[in-house]
N, C-alpha and C positions, 0 to 999 in steps of 0.2 A: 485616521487610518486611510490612507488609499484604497481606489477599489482594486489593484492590483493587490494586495494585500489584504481585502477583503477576501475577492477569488481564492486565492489561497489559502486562506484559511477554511472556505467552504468545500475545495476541493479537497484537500488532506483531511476535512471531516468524514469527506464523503466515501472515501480510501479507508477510512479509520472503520468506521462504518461496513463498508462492504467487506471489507478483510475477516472483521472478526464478527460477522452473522455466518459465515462462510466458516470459520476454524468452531463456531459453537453448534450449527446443523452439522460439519462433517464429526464433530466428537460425539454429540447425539446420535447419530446415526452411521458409527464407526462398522460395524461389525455389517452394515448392508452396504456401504460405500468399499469395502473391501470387498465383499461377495460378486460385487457388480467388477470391479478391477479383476478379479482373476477369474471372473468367467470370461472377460474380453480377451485374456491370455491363458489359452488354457493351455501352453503346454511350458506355464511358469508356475512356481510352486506359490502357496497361500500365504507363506511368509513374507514372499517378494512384494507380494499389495499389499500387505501388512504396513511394508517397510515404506512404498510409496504415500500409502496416508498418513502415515506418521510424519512424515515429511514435508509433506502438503499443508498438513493442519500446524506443524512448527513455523513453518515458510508463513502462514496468515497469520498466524496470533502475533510474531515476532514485529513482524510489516504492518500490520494492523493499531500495535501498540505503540510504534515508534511514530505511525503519522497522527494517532490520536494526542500525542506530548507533543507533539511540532504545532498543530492544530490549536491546541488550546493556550500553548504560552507563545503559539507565534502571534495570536491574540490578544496577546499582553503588552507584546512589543519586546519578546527578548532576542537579540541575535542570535544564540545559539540553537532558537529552535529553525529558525530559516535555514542555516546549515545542516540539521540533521532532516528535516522535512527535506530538504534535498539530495543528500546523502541515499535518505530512504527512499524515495521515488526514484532517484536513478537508479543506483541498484534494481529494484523492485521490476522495472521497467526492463530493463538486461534481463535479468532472470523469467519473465514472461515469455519479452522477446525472443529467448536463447530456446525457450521448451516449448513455444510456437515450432522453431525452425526444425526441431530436434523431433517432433509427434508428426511431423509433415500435414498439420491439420489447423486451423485456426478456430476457437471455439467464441462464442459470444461475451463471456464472462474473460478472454482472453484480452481481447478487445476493449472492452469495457477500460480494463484494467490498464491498457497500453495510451487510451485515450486521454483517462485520470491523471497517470502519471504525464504525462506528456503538458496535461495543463499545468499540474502542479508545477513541475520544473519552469515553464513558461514564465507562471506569475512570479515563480521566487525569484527569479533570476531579472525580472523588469526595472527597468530602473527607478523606478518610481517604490517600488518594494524595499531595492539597493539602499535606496537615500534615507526609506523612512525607519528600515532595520539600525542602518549606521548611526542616525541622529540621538540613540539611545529610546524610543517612543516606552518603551518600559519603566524610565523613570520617571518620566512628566507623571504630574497627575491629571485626572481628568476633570478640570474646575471648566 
């Protein structure tokens, strides 16, 4: 395996990883991550955070899960998880970027997240990743 391909896969672990410690502390601690959202807007009703963590925490586990399956069989060597490891980071990466522009504020875990995806797409997309997805590396065995 390439270290392009290597990176890759450590980075979509590491995406996998933060996404979904992130959707299992906000579901843990749903009912104070809400409290805290609509005291910041107090003159939005307690539904409205309701509805934004619910969202939030779908938005992580969803993104979370798909780069952990890209992660582990792009580890394998199957093409199709290069494509959705990419898929999911770009999207992922939009949708950060989009609610960065959209809060007029940039937060650290924002960051974090735009940096991740940013490499992920990088390595998958390298050519050295390209050639060793294409070659089938999933079926060789590893003698």
């Amino acid at each position: 395996m390439p270290v392009s391909a290597r990176v890759a896969v450590g980075v979509l672990a590491g995406l996998a990883v933060l996404l979904l410690l992130s959707a299992l502390v906000t579901f843990a601690a749903r009912d104070a991550v809400i409290d805290s959202f609509a005291a910041a807007q107090p003159g939005s009703p307690r539904a409205d955070a309701a509805q934004i963590v619910a969202i939030n925490l779908a938005q992580s586990a969803v993104f979370g899960l798909l780069t952990a399956v890209s992660a582990l069989f792009l580890g394998r060597g199957r093409v199709w998880a290069r494509w959705t490891g990419l898929v999911a980071t770009l999207l992922l990466g939009l949708i950060t970027l989009g609610a960065t522009v959209i809060a007029g504020g940039v937060a650290v875990s924002s960051l974090l997240v735009l940096v991740l995806c940013a490499a992920a797409i990088a390595s998958l997309l390298a050519r050295t990743t390209v050639a060793w997805a294409a070659t089938g590396a999933g079926n060789r065995s590893s003698s």
